[in-house]
N, C-alpha and C positions, 0 to 999 in steps of 0.2 A: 532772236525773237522767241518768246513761250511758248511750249506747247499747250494747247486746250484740247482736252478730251472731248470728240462728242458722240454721245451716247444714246442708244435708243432702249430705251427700257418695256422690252414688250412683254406682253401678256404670255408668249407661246416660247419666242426667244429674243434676247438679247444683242448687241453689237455694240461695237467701238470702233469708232472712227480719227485720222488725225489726219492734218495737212501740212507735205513733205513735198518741199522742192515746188511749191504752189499747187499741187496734184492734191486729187483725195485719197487715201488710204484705207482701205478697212482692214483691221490688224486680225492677222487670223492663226491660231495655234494649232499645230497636227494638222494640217491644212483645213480647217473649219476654219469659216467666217464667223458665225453666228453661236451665242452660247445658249442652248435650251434656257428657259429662266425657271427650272426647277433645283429646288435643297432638299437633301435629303439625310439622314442617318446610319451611315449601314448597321449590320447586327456587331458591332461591336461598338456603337457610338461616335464612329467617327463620320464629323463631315463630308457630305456630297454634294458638289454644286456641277451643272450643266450636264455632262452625258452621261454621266455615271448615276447621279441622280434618277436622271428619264427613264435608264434601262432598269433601275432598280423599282421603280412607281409600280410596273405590273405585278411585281411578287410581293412589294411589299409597301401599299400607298397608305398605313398606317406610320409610314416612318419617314414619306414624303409628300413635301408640297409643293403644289402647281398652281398656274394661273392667278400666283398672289396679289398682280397687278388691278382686280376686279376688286378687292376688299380693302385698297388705298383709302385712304381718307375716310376710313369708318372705325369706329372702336373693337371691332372684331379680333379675336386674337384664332390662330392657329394653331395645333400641338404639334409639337417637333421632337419626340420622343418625350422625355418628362417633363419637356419644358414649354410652359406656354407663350407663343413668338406674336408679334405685332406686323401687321404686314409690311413697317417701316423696319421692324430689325430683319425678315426674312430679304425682301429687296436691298438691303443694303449688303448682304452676304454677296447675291448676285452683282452687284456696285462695284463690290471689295474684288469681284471674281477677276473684272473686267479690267479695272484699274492695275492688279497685277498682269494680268494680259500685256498691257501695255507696256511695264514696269521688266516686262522679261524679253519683248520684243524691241523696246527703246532702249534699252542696257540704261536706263535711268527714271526715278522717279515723276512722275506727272500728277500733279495736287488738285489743276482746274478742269472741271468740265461745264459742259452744257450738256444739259440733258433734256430730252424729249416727251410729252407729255401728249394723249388725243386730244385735240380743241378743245371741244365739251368738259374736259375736265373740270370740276369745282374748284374753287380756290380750298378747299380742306385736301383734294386731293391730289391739289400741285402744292400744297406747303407737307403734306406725306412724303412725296417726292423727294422734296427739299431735303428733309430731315434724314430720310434716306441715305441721300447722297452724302449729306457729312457725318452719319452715323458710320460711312463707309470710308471716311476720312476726308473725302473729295471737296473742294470749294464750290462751291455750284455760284458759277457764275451768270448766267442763263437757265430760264427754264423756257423752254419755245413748243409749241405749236408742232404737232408732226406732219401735217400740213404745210405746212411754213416750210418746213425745212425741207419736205420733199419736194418743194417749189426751186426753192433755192439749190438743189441737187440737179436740175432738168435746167433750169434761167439764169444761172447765175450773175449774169451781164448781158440782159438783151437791150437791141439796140432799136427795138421798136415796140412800142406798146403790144402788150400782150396778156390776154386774158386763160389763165388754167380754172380747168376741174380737177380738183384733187378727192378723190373716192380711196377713202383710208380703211381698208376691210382688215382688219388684223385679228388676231387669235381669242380677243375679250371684250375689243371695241371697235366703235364702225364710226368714221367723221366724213362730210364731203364738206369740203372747203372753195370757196371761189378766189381764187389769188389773181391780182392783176400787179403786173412789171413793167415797168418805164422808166426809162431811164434813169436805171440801178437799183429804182423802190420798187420793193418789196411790199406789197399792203394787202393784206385780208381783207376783202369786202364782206363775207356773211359765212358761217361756216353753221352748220346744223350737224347733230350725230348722236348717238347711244351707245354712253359707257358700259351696257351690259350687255351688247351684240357682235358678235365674232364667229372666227372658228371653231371653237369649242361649243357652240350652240350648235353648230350646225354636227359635229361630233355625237354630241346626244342625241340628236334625231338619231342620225343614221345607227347607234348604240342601240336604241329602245326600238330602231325598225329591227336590225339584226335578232336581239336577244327576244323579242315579241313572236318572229319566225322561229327558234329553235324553240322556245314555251309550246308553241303549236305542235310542232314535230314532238318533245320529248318530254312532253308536261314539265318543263322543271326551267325554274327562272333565274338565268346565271347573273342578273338584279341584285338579286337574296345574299350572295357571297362576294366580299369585296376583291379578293382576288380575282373567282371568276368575272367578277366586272371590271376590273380596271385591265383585265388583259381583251376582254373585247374591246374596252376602250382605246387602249393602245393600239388593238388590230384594225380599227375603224380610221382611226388617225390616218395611219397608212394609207389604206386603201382611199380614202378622202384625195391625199396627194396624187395617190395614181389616177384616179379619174378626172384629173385636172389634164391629164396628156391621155387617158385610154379610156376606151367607151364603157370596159369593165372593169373588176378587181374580185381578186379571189383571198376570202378569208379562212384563214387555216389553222386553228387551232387545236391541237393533240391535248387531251384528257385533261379537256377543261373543265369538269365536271363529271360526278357520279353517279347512277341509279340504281336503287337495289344492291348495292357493289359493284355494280358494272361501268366501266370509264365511259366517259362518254365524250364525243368530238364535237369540236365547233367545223363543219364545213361549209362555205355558205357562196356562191356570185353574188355578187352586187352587179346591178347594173347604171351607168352613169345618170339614165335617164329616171330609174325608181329615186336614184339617191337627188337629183334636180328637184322631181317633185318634192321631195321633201321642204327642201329649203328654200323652195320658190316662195311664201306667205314671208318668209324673212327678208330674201332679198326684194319684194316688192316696200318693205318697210323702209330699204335702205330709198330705193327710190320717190320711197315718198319725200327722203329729206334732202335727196337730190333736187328735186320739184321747189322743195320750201324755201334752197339757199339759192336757188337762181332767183324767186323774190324777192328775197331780203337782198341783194345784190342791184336788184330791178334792171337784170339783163334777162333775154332770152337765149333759147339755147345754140339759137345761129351765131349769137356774139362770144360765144366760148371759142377759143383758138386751138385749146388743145385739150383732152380728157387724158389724165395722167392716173395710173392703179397701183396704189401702195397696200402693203401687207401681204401675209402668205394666201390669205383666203381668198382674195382679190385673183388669183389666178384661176378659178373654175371659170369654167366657159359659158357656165348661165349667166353668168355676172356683164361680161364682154358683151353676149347676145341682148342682156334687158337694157342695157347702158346704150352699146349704140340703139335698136329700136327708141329708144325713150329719145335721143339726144339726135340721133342721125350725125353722128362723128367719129371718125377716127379713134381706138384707144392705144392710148401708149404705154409699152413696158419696157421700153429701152433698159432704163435702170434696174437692177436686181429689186422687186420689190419687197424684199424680204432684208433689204441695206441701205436703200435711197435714204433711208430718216435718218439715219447714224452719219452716212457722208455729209446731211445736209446739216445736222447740226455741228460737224466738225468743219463747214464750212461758217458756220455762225462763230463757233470758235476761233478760226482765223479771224474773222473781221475784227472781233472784240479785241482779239491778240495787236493787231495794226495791219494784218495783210492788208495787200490792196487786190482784192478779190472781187470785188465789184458793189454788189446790194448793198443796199438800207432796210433793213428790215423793222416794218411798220407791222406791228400784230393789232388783235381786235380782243374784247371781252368778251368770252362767249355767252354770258348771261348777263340778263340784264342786275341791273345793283342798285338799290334805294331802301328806306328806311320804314320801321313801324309807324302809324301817327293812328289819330281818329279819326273817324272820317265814315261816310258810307259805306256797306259792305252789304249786299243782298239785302238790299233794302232797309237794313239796319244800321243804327249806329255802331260804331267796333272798335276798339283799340287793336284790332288787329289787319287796317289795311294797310298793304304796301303801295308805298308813294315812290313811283320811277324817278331816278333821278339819272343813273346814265345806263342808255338803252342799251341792251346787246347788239352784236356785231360794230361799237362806238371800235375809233383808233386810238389804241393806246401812245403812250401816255394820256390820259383828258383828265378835263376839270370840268367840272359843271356844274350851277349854284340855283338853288331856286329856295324859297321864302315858307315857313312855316308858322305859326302866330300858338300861341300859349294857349292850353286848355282850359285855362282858367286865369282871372284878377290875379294880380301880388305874386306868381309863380316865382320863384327864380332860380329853380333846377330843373333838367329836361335827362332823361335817360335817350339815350337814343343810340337804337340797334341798327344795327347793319345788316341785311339780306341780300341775297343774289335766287332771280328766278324770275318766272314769266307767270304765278298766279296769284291774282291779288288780296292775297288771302298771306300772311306773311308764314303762317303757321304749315303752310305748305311748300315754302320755299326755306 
């Protein structure tokens, strides 16, 4: 039987997954599971992908890029020493990183993957994706839902109906998805999230809280210098992780900067409780859209069976504490959430393959899709409203037909565009 890769392409870090002997695997190199998803140059030119990269970002993030998973599906390019990179060719370095991974731990070549996408993703920025993936040589056989697949990591075969919360907090993006399983299906009922919210937002806070305190203490703003800044950044990282297990963290930076010619030190406590408040206005956002997708679902929160937590940011404890208060539930992290999406799309990957692993995997559109016409539009006439034709949260595959009539006598050409979005205004979606 094939091997199928399944791969989790995250914003902070990456994974590869395969399934061996019916098990899941996550293949891991130097004992590392997880590959940073940063590229970088060093000063001779030569390629850096995954830890060599990261340690290199704070001396020199002129020569390295991070979090290119934010800039997916936009025309934006990156500079990567003299060269200007697209966030489909940067991603696909990390693609190419993983696939050999594989390729050295399998003692042979694997062409197909499935790869991982946050729900909310746009279709511009799961066909980035795509492109990605065979820009990196890989077949992409699948593109799924991280969601999905971290469902399919926890339920693989349950044997009675059962309803998850899936709260996807990751390094760039934030999804909750409501998953329900019955006998072997798999199906997204509503899934709500923010392609620009993660742990890396919450980074910047706690950066601009940090470097705002030493402006005070030593007038001088370590903002101003990209070295000085991306190694507070780097030290903030840190310390973010540690207060996810200790109340404090200590940030320690030697001659991070100069005054007068005098060196000057980053010494700084954080405390868990300053660095919460920070991020609480964000993580109430996330719960707003926890709130929205148990709507769009049209359950309540007693009919949820289980709250399951993917991604790295997902482990602070203000997260656990607003989720259960809001939900009055149990949360689960059985699974490493920093892997669950990798194992669960190399569980997608076996199905497609023939295992007999269990699900049906039933996904949803996370935006709604219909076309430009005329029509009303704040009280005017407009050639720019958008006419729904299939709702978000619909089960994919669908079909859905509804009736249009000619703008005019004698017509007999129609242009007709296709949008994805919730305003009816097309020119906003």
């Amino acid at each position: 039987m094939e091997t199928i890769l399944g791969i989790d392409l995250g914003t902070t870090n990456s994974a590869v997954s395969i399934i061996r002997d019916g098990q899941t695997f996550v293949i891991e190199e130097d004992g590392q599971q997880s590959l940073p998803s940063v590229v970088g140059l060093d000063s001779e030119g030569k390629l850096l992908v995954g830890f060599p990269a990261r340690n290199q970002w704070a001396l020199a993030p002129e020569r390295t890029v991070r979090s290119i998973k934010r800039k997916m599906g936009s025309s934006e390019t990156v500079q990567l020493g003299s060269q200007a990179c697209t966030p489909q060719e940067i991603s696909a370095i990390i693609l190419r990183t993983l696939k050999e991974r594989a390729h050295r731990q399998l003692g042979r070549e694997v062409r197909k993957a499935v790869i991982t996408v946050p729900a909310f993703f746009t279709e511009q920025q799961r066909e980035a994706t795509r492109e990605a993936g065979e820009l990196a040589g890989l077949e992409v056989v699948r593109i799924i839902n991280e969601p999905t697949a971290a469902s399919l990591t926890y339920s693989p075969n349950p044997d009675k109906l059962e309803r998850l919360l899936v709260y996807d907090l990751g390094g760039g993006t934030f999804d909750v998805s409501i998953v329900q399983l019955e006998q072997g299906v798999v199906e997204v009922l509503s899934s709500h999230g923010d392609t620009q919210l993660g742990g890396d937002d919450f980074d910047e806070l706690l950066m601009n809280h940090v470097c705002d305190k030493f402006q005070a203490d030593n007038d001088v703003d370590l903002r101003a210098t990209p070295t000085a800044k991306s190694r507070v950044l780097n030290a903030v990282e840190e310390a973010k992780k540690q207060l996810s297990f200790e109340p404090l963290a200590n940030i320690q930076e030697e001659f991070i900067t100069e005054k007068a010619g005098m060196p000057l030190h980053l010494n700084m406590e954080i405390m868990r409780s300053d660095y919460e408040r920070l991020i609480e206005p964000l993580l109430e956002k996330t719960l707003r859209s926890v709130g929205e997708s148990l709507s769009d679902a049209k359950l309540l929160a007693n009919q949820i069976d289980r709250v399951i937590l993917v991604g790295g940011a997902s482990r602070t404890p203000l997260v656990h504490r607003m989720l259960h208060e809001q939900l009055g539930l149990p949360i689960h992290t059985e699974v490493d959430p920093d892997l669950c999406v990798s194992m669960g799309a190399a569980i997608q990957g076996g199905l497609i393959a023939g295992l007999d692993l269990g699900p049906v995997l039933v996904d949803i559109t996370p935006h709604t899709l219909g076309i430009a016409c005329i029509g009303d539009l704040n009280g005017h006439r407009s050639p720019f409203c958008f006419a729904e034709i299939i709702d978000r949260n619909t089960p994919l595959p669908a079909i859905r037909t509804d009736i249009f009539s000619t703008s005019h006598d004698s017509q007999t050409e129609i242009n007709i565009e296709v949008f994805q979005g919730e305003d009816p205004d097309v020119r906003h979606n």
